[in-house]
GULONU-271524 format. One record per residue (C-alpha): residue number from 1; residue in three letters; chain; x, y, z. Coordinates in steps of 0.001 Angstrom, whole numbers. Layout:
REM GULONU-271524
+-----+-----+---+---------+---------+---------+
!   k !   r ! c !       u !       v !       w !
+-----+-----+---+---------+---------+---------+
! NUM ! Ala ! A !       X !       Y !       Z !
...
+-----+-----+---+---------+---------+---------+
REM end
This chain:
REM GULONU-271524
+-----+-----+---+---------+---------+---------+
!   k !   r ! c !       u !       v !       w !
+-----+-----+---+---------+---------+---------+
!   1 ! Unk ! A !   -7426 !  139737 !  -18347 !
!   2 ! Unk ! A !   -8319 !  143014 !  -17184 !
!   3 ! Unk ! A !  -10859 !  144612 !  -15441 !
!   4 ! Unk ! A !  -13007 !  148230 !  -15425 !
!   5 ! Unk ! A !  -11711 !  150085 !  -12213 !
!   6 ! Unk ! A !  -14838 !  150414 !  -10423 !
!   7 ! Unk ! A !  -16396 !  149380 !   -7281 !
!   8 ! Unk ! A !  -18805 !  146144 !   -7936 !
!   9 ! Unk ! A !  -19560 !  143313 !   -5983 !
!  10 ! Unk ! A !  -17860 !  141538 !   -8457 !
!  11 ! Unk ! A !  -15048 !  142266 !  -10889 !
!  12 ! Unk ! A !  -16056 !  143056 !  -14836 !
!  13 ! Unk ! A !  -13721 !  141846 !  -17439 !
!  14 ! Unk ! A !  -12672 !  144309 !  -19756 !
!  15 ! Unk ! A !  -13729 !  141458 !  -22878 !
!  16 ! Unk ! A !  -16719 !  140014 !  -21877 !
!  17 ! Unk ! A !  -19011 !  137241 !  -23882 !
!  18 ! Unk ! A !  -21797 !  138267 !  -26082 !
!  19 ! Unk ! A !  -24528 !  135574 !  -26969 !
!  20 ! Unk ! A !  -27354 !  136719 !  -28855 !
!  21 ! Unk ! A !  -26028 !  133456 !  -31609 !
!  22 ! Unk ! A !  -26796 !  131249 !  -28585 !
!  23 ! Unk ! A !  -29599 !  129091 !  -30010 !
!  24 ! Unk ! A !  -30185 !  131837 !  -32882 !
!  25 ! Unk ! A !  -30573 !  130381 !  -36258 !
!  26 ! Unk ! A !  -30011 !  133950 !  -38223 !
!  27 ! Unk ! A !  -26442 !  133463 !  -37608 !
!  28 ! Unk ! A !  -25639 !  130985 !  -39731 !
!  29 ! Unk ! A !  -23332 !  129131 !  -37253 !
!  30 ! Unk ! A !  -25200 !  125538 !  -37766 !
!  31 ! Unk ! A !  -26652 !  122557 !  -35744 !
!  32 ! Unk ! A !  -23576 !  121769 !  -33477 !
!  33 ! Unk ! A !  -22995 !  125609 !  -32826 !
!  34 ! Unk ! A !  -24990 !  124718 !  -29303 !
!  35 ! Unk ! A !  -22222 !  121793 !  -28199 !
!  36 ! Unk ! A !  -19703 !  124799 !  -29055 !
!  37 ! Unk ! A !  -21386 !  127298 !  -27313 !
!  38 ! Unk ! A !  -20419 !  125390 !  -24243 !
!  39 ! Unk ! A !  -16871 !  125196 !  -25208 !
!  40 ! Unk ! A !  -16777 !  128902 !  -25552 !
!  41 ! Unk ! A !  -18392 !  129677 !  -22127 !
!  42 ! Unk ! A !  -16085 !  127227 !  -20281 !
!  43 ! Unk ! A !  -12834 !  128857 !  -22067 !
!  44 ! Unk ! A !  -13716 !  131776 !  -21631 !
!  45 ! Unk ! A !  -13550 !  131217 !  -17672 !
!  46 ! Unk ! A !  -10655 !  129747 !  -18155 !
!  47 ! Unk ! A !   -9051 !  132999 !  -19428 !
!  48 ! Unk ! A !  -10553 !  134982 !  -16783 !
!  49 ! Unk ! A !  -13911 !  136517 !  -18637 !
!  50 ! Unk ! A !  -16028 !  137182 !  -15769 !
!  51 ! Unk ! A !  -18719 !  139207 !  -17831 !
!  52 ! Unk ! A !  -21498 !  137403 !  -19884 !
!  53 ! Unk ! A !  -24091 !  138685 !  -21788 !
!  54 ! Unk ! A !  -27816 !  138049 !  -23017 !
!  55 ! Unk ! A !  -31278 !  138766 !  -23346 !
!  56 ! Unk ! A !  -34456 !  137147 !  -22831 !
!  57 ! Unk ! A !  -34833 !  138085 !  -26747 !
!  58 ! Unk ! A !  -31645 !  136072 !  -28168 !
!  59 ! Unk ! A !  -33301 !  132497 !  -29283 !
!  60 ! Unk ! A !  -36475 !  133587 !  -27278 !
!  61 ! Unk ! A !  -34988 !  132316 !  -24253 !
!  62 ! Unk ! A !  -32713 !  129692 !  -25454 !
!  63 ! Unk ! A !  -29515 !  132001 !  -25354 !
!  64 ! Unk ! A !  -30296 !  131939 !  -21716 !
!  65 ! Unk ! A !  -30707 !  128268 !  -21093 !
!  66 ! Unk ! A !  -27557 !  127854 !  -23171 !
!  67 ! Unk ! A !  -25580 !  130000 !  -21479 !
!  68 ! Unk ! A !  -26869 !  128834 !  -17704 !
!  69 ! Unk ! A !  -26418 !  124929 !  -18689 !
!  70 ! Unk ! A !  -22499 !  126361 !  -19615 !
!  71 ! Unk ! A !  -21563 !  127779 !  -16321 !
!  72 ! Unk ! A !  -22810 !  125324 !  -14514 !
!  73 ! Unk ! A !  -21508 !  125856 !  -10752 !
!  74 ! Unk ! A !  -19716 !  128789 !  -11846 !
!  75 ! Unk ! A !  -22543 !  130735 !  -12291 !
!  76 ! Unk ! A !  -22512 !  132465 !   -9057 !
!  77 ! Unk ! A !  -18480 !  133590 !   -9661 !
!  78 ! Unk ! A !  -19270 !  135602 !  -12537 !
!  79 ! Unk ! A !  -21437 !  138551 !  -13972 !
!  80 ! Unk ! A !  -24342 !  137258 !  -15734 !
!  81 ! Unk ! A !  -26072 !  139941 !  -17346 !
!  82 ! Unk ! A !  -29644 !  139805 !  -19190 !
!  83 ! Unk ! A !  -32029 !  142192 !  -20413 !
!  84 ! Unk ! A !  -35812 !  142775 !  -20992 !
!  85 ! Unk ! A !  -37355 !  143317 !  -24196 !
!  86 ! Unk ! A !  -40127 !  146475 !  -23292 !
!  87 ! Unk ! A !  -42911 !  145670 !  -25126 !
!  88 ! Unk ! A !  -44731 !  146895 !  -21996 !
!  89 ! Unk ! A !  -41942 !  147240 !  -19300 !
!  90 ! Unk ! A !  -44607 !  148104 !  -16403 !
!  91 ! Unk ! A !  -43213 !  147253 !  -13206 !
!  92 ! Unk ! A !  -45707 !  143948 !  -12632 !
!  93 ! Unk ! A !  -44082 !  143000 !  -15792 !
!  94 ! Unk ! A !  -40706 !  143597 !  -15012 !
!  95 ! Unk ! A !  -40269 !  141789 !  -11788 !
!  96 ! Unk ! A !  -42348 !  138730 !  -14050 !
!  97 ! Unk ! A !  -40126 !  138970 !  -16748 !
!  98 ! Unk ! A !  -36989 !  138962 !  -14362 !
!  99 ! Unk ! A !  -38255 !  135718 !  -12813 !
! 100 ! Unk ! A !  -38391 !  133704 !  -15670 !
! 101 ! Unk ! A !  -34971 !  135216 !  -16819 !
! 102 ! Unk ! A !  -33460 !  133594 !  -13874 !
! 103 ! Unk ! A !  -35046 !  130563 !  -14275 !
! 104 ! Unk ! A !  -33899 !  129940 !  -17612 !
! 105 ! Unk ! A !  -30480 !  131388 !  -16577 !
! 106 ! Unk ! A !  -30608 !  128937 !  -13054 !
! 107 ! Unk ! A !  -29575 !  131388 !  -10719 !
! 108 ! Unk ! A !  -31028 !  133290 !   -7579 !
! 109 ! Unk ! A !  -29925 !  136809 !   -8828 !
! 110 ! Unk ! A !  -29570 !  138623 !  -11868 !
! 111 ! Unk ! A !  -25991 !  140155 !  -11315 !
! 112 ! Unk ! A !  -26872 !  143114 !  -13974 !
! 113 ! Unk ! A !  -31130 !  143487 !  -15499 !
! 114 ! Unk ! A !  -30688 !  145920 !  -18298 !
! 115 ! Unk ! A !  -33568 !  146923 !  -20304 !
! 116 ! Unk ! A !  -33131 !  146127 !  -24069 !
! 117 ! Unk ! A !  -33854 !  149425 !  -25727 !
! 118 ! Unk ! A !  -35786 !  152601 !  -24758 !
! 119 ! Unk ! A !  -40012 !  152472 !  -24941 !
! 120 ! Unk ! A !  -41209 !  155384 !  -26838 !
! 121 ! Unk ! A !  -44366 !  155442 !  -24600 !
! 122 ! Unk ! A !  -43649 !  153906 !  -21446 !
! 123 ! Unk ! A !  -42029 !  156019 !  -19260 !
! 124 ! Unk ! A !  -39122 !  154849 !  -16955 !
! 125 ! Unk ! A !  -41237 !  156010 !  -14148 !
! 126 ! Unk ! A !  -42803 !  152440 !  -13876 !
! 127 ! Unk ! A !  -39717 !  150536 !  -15491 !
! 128 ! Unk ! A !  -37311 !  151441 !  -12894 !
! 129 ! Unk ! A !  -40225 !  151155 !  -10394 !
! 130 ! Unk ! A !  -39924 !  147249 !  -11230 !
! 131 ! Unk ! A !  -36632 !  147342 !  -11290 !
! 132 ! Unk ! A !  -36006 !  149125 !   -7639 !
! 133 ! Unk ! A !  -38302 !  146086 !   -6516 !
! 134 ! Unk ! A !  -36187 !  143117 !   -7784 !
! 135 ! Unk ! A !  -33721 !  144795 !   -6523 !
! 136 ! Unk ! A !  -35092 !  145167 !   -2985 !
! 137 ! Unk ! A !  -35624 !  141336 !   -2674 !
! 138 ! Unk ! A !  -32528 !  140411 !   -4142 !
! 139 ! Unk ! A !  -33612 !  139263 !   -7450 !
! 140 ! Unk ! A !  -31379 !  141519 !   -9177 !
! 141 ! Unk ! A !  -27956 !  143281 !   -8534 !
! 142 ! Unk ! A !  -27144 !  146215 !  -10390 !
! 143 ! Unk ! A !  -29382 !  147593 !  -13316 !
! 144 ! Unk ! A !  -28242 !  148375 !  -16950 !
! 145 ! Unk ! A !  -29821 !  150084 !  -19932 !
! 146 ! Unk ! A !  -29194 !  149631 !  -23465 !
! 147 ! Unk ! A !  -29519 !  152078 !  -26361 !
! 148 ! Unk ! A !  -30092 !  154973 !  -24275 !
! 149 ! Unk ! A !  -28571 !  158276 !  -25074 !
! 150 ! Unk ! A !  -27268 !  160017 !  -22425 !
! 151 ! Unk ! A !  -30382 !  162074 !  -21466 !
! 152 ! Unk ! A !  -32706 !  159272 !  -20638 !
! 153 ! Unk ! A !  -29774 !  157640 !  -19184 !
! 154 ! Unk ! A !  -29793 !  159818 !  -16419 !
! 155 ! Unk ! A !  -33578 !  159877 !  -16325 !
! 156 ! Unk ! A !  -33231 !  156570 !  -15807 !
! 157 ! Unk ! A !  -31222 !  157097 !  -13065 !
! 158 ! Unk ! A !  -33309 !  159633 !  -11139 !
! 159 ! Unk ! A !  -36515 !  157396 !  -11446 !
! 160 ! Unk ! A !  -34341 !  153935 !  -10014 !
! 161 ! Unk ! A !  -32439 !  156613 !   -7026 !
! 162 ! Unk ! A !  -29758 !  154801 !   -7754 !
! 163 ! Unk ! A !  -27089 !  153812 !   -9942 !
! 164 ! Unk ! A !  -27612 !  152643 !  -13383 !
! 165 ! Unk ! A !  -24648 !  151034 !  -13572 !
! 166 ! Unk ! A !  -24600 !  150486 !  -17409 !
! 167 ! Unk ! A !  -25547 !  151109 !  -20856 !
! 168 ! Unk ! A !  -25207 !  148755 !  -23124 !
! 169 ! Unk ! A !  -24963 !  150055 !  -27141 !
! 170 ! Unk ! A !  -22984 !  150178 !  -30524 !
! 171 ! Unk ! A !  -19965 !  151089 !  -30429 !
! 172 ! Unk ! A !  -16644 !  150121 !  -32431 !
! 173 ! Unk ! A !  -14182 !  151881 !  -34894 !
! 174 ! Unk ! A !  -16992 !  152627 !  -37441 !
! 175 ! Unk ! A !  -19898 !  153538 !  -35096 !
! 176 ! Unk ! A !  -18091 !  156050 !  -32805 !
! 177 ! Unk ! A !  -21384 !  158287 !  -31200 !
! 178 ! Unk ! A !  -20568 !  157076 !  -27378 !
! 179 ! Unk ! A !  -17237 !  158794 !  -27643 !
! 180 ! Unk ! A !  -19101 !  162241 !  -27913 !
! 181 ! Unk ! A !  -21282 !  162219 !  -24114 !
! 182 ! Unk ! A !  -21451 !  158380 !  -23039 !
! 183 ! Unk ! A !  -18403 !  157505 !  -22311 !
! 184 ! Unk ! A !  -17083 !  161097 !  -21151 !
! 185 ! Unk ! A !  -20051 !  160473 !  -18548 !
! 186 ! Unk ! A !  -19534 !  157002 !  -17460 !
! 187 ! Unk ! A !  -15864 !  158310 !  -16489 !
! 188 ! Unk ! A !  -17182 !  161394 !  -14764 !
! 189 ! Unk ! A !  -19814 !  159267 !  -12841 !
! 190 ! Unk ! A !  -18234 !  156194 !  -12570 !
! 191 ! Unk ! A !  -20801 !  153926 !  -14846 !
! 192 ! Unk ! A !  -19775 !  151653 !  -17790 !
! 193 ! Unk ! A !  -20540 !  151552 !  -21413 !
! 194 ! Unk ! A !  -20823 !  148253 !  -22639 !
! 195 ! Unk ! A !  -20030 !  148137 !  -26379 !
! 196 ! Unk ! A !  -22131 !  145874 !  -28275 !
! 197 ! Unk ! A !  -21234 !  145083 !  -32020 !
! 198 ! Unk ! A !  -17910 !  146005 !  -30986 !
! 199 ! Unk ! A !  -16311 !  144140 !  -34315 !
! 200 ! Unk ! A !  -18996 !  145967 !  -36266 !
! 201 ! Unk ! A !  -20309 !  142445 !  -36477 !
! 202 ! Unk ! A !  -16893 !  141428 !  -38434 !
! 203 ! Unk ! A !  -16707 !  144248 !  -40809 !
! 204 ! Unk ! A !  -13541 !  145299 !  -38660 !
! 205 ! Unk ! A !  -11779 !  141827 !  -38904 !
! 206 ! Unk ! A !  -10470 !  142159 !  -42314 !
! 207 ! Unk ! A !  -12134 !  138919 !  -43362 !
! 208 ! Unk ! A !  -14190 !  140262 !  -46049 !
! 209 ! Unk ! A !  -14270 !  141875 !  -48752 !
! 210 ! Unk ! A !  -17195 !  143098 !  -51693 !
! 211 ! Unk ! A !  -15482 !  139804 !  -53787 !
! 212 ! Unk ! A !  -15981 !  137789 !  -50402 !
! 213 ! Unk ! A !  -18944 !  138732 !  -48364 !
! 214 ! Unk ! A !  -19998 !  137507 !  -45671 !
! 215 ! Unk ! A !  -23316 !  134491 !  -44833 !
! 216 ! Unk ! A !  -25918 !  134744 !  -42542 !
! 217 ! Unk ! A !  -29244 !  136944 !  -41900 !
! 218 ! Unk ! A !  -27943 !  139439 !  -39560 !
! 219 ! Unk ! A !  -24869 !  140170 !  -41452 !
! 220 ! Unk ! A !  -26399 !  139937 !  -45234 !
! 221 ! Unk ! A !  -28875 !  142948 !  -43553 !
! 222 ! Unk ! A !  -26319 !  145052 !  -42354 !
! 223 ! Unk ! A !  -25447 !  147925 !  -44788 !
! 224 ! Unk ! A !  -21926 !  148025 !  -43740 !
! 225 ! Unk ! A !  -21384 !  144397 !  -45740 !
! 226 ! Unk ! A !  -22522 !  146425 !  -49317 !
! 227 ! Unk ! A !  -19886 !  145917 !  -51979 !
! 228 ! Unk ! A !  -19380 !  149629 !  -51853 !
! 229 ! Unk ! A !  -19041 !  149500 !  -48018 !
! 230 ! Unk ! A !  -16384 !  147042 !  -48320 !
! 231 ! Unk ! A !  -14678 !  148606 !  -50658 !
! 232 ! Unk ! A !  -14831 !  151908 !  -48679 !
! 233 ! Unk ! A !  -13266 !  150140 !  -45814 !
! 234 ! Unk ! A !  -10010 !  149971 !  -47428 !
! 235 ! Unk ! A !   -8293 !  152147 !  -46021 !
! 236 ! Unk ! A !   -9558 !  151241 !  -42226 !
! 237 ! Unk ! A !   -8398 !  147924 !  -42549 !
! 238 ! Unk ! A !   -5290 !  148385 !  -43843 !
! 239 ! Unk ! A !   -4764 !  150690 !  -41347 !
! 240 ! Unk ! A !   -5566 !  148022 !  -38803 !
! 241 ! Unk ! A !   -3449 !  145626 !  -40699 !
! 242 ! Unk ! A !    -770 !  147734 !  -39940 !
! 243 ! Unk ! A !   -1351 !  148590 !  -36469 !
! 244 ! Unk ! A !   -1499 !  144807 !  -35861 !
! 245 ! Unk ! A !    1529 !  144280 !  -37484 !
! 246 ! Unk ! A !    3441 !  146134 !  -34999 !
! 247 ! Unk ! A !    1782 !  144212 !  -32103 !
! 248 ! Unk ! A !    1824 !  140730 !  -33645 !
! 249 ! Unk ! A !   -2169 !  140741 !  -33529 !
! 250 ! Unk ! A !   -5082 !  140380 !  -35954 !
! 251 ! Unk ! A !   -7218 !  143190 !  -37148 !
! 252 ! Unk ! A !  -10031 !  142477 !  -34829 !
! 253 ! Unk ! A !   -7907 !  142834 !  -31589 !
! 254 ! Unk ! A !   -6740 !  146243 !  -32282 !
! 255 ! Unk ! A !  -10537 !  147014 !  -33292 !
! 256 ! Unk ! A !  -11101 !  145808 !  -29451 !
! 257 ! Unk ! A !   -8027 !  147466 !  -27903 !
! 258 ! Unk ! A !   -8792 !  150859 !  -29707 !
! 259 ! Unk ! A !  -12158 !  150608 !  -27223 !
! 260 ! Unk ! A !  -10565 !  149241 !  -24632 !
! 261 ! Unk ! A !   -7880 !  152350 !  -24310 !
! 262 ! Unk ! A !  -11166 !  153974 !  -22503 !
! 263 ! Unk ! A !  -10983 !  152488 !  -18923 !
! 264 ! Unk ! A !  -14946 !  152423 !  -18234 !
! 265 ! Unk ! A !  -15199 !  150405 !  -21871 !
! 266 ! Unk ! A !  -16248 !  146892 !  -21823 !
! 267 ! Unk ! A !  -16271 !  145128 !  -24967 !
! 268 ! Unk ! A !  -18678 !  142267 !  -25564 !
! 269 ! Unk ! A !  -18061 !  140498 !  -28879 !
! 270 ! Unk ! A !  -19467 !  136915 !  -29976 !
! 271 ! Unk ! A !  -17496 !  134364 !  -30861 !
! 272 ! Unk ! A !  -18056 !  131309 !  -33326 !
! 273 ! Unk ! A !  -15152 !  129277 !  -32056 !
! 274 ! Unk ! A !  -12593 !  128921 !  -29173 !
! 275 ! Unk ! A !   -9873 !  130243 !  -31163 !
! 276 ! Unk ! A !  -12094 !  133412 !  -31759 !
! 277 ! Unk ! A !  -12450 !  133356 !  -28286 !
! 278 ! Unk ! A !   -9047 !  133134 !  -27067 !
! 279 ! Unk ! A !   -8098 !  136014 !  -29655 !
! 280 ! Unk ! A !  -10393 !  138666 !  -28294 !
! 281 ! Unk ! A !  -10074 !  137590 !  -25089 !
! 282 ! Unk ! A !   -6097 !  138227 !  -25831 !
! 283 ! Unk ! A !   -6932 !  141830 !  -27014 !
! 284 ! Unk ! A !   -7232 !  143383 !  -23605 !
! 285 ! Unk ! A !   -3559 !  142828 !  -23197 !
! 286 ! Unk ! A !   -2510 !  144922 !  -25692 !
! 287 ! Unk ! A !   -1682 !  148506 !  -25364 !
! 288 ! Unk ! A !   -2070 !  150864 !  -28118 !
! 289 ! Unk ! A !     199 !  154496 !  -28590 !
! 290 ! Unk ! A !   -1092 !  157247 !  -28662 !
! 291 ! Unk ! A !     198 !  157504 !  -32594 !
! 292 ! Unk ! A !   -1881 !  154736 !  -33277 !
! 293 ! Unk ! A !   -5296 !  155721 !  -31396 !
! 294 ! Unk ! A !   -4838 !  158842 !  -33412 !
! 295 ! Unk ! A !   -4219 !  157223 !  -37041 !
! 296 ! Unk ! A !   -7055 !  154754 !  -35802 !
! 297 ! Unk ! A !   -9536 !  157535 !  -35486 !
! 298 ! Unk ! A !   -8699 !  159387 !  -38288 !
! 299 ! Unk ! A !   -9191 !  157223 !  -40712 !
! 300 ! Unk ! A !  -12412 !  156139 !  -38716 !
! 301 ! Unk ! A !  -13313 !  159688 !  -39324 !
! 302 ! Unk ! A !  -12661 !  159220 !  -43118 !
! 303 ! Unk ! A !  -14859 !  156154 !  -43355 !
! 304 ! Unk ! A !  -18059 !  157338 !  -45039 !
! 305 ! Unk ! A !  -20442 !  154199 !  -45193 !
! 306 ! Unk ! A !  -23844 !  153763 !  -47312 !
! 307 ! Unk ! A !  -26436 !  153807 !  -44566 !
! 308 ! Unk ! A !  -29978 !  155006 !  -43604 !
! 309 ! Unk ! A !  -32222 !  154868 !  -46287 !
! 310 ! Unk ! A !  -30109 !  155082 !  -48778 !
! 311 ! Unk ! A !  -28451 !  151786 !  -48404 !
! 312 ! Unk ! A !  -32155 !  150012 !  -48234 !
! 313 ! Unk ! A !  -32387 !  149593 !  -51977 !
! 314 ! Unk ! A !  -29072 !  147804 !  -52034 !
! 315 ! Unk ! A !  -29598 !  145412 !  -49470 !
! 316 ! Unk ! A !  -33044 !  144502 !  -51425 !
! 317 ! Unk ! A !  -30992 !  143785 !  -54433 !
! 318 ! Unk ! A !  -27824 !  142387 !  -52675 !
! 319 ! Unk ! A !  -30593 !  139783 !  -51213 !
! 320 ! Unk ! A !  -32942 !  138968 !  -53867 !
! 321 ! Unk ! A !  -30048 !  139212 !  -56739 !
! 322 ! Unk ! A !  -32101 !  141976 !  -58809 !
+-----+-----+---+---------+---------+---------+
REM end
């Protein structure tokens, strides 16, 4: 394993552990997914992940239980990283909202407290106001955002006066906007993305197809899983196909390493099984040339999906079968 070259009380994998499907039904994964989820966590520390994620959102607070019941005594080696869903992310309701995060989770600190995704009335003035508290008394280590651009980022950042270690958002081969002023930043300043969806929630493993789609909710409502979207993808995946051909690797690993290749990049995909485990965990070994970054990105450039609006009358149709 590898880790982001920064100064933190504790090391952060470069492939860290994702569990909004923790006790979340919308993924399809079935009853015994929970007895899995266990596996996962405990081979995953095996293999030297040190960064897990989740939210107070993911299985309304299951995800957390899960996850805290997995580590067991290990908890306190590792990152464990959560985040607060601001329906009214006051600073009273912050610090309350922290405390029952770490219950659920079973530890005495949060190691990173991230807020879910900007409040487009609630300053973060009064969010970061909370956060500086928990902080204060311990409750919580280093702070995170998520979906932030880079602008309240840093506003972010003067309202906590101090670091905001993180911000957590989409980002793979297909949804490319952090390489523009995120990332540059978080190398200037020394502060990590954290790519979410980094798989493009499987799009990018070259598993399906618009003959072979994919189950579940949350993929069946993403527009990148359209027949047409599929079939636009072509080209990308056989260009990973390729790449991974040279490196004896699947599709989704050079997905992960093409993120990877930026040193303040963490990657946090799911996973559905060990072995899906153990292969992206295996992707931060690899090292891609700079021939196949570039034919990565351009024909990442060339992918021109069905989104937005447009794309809402197919997934109607693509659900209901009219």
């Amino acid at each position: 394993m590898r880790f982001v070259p920064l100064d933190t009380p504790k090391s952060i994998s470069k492939i860290g552990l994702g569990t909004w499907q923790f006790g979340s039904k919308e993924w399809g994964y079935g009853a015994d997914y929970e007895r899995r989820a266990g596996d996962i966590v405990r081979r995953a520390l095996d293999l030297g992940v040190t960064l897990f994620d989740t939210a107070e959102l993911y299985g309304f607070g299951r995800s957390e239980r899960i996850l805290g019941a997995a580590l067991g005594d290990d908890r306190a080696k590792v990152v464990v990283a959560s985040k607060i869903f601001p329906v009214l992310p006051i600073a009273p309701v912050v610090q309350q909202r922290a405390v029952a995060s770490a219950a659920r989770l079973g530890v005495s600190s949060i190691d990173l407290y991230q807020v879910h995704q900007p409040n487009p009335v609630v300053a973060d003035t009064t969010t970061m106001r909370g956060m500086r508290a928990l902080q204060d008394v311990g409750l919580v280590g280093e702070v995170g955002v998520s979906n932030y651009n880079l602008r309240r980022w840093r506003f972010a950042e003067a309202a906590l006066g101090r670091r905001v270690l993180s911000n957590q958002v989409r980002y793979s081969l297909v949804d490319r906007g952090p390489e523009e002023d995120l990332i540059p930043y978080a190398e200037q300043a020394g502060r990590i993305v954290i790519a979410y969806s980094p798989l493009a929630q499987g799009f990018l493993s070259g598993r399906y197809d618009a003959r072979n789609p994919p189950s579940g909710a949350v993929r069946r409502a993403n527009p990148y899983f359209l027949p047409e979207n599929l079939d636009r993808g072509t080209a990308l995946i056989a260009t990973l196909r390729e790449v991974a051909g040279a490196h004896d690797a699947t599709p989704s690993q050079i997905a992960l390493a093409y993120l990877l290749r930026h040193p303040n990049v963490v990657a946090i995909p799911g996973a559905s099984s060990v072995e899906q485990l153990e292969r992206n965990a295996a992707a931060a070994e690899i090292d891609l040339t700079d021939d196949e970054y570039a034919a990565l990105s351009t024909e990442a450039r060339q992918f021109r999906p069905i989104t937005g609006l447009a794309a809402v009358p197919k997934l109607v149709r693509a659900r209901t079968g009219r």
